[in-house]
VOVEX-69561 format. One line per 3 residues: number of its first residue (from 1); their letters; for each residue x, z, y of N, C-alpha, C. Coordinates in Angstrom, 3 decimals. Atoms other than C-alpha are relative to their C-alpha. Example, Ala and Ser with C-alpha at 12.3 -4.5 7.8 and 13.67 -1.06 7.14 Angstrom:
BEGIN
1 = AS = 0.890:0.000:-1.190:12.300:7.800:-4.500:0.900:0.000:1.200 | -0.820:-0.060:-1.190:13.670:7.140:-1.060:-0.770:0.730:1.090;
end
This chain:
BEGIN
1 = XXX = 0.995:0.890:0.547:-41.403:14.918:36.528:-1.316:0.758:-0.151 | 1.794:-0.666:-0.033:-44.971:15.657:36.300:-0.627:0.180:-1.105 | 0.403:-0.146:1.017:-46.761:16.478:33.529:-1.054:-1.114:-0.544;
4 = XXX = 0.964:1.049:0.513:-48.686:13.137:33.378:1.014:-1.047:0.110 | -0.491:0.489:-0.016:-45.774:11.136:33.795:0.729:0.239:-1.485 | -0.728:-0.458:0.943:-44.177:13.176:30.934:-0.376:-0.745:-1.335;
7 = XXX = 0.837:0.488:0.755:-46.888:12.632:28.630:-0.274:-1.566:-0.371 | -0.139:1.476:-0.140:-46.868:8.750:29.550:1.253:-0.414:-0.836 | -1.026:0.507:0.836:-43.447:8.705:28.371:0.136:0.638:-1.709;
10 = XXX = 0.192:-0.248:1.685:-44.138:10.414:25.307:-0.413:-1.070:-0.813 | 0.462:0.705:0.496:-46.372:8.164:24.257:0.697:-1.564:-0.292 | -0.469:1.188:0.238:-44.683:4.997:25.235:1.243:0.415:-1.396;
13 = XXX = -1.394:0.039:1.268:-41.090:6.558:22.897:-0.754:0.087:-1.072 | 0.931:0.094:1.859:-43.907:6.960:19.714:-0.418:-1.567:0.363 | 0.564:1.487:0.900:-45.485:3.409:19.902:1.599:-0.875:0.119;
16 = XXX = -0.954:0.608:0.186:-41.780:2.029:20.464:0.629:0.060:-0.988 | -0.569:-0.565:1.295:-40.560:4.233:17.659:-0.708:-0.569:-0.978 | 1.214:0.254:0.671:-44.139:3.296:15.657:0.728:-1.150:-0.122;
19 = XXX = -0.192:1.660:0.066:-43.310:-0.417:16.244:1.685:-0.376:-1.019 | -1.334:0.407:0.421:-39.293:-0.186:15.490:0.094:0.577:-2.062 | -0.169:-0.631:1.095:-40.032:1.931:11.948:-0.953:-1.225:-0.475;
22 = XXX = 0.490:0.663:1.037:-42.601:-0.696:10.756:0.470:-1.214:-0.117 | -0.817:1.279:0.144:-40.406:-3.584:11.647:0.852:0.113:-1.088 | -1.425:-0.499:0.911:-37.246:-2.228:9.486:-1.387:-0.125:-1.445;
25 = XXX = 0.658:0.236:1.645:-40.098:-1.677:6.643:-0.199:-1.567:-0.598 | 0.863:1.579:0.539:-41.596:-5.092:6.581:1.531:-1.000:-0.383 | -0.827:0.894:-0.332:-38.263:-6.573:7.013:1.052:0.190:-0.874;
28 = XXX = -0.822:0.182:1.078:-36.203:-5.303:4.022:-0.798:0.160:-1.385 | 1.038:0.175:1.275:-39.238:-5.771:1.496:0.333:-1.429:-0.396 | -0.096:1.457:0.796:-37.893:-8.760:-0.667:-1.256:-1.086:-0.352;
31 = XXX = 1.196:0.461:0.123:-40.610:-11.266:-0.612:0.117:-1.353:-1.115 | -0.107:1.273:1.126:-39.220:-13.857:-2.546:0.266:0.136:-1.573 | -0.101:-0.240:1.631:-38.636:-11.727:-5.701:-1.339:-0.161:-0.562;
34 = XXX = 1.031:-0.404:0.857:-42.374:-11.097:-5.577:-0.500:-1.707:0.081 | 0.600:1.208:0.535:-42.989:-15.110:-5.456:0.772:-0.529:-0.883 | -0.527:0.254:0.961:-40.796:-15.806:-7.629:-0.270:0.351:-1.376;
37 = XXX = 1.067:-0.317:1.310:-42.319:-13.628:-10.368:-1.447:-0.526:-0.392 | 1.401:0.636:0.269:-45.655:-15.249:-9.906:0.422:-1.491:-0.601 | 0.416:1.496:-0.272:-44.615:-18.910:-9.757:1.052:-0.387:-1.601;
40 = XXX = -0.955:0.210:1.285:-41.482:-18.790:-12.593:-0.486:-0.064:-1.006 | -0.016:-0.209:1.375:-41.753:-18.984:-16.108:0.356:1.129:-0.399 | -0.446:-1.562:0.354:-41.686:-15.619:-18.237:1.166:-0.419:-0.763;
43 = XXX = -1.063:0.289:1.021:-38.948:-14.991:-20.492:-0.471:-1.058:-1.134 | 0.537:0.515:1.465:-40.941:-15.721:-23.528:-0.093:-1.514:0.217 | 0.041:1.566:-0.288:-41.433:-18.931:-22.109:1.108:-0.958:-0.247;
46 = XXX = -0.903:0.137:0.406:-38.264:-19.640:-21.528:1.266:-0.149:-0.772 | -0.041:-0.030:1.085:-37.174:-18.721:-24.698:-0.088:-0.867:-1.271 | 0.153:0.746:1.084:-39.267:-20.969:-26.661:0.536:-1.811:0.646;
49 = XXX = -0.989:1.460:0.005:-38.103:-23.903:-24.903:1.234:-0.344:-0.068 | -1.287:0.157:0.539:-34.688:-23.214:-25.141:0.192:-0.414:-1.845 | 0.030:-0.135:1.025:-35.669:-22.866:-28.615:-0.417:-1.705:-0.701;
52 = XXX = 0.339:1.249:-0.010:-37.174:-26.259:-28.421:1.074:-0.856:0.592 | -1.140:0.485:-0.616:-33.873:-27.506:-26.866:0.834:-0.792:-0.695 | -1.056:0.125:1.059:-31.822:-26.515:-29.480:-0.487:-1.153:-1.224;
55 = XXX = 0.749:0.484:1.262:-34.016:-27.691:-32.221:-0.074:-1.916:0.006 | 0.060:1.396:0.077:-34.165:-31.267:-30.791:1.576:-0.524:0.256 | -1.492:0.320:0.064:-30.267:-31.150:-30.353:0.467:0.310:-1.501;
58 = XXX = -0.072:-0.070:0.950:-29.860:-30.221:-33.653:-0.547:-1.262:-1.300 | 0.806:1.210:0.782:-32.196:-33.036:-35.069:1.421:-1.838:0.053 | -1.058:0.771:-0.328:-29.638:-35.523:-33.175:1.510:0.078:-0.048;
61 = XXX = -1.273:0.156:-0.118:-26.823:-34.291:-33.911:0.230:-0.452:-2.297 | 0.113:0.775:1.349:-27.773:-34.719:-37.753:-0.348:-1.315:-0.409 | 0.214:1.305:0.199:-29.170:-38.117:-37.242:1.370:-0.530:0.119;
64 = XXX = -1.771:0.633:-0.336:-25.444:-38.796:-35.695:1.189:0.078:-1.556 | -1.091:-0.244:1.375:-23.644:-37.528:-38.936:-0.563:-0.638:-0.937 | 0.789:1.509:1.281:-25.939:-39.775:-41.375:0.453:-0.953:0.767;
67 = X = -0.337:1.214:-0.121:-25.125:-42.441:-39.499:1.451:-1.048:-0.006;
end
């Protein structure tokens, strides 16, 4: 082989390699945890409406026993 043929193939096995290493990156980066943290409710949130849940199950379950 020639030394410009060599070089040719060097290059092509790095941008194939280049290409195959940033595929594998992009491609086990979870993307839906990070929309999911934007778009969800926080805990605290969650929290107080459970809290608001209870509180209106509690109201009905005492209206039920007076009655």
């Amino acid at each position: 082989m020639t030394s410009d043929a060599m070089i040719i193939t060097g290059i092509v096995v790095a941008v194939i390699s280049a290409i195959a290493i940033s595929f594998f990156k992009t491609k086990s980066t979870p993307v839906s945890d990070v929309v999911d943290s934007q778009e969800g409710p926080s805990t605290k949130e969650m929290l107080e409406q459970l809290k608001l849940d209870l509180e209106h199950i509690k109201r009905m379950l005492e209206e039920e026993v007076q009655d």
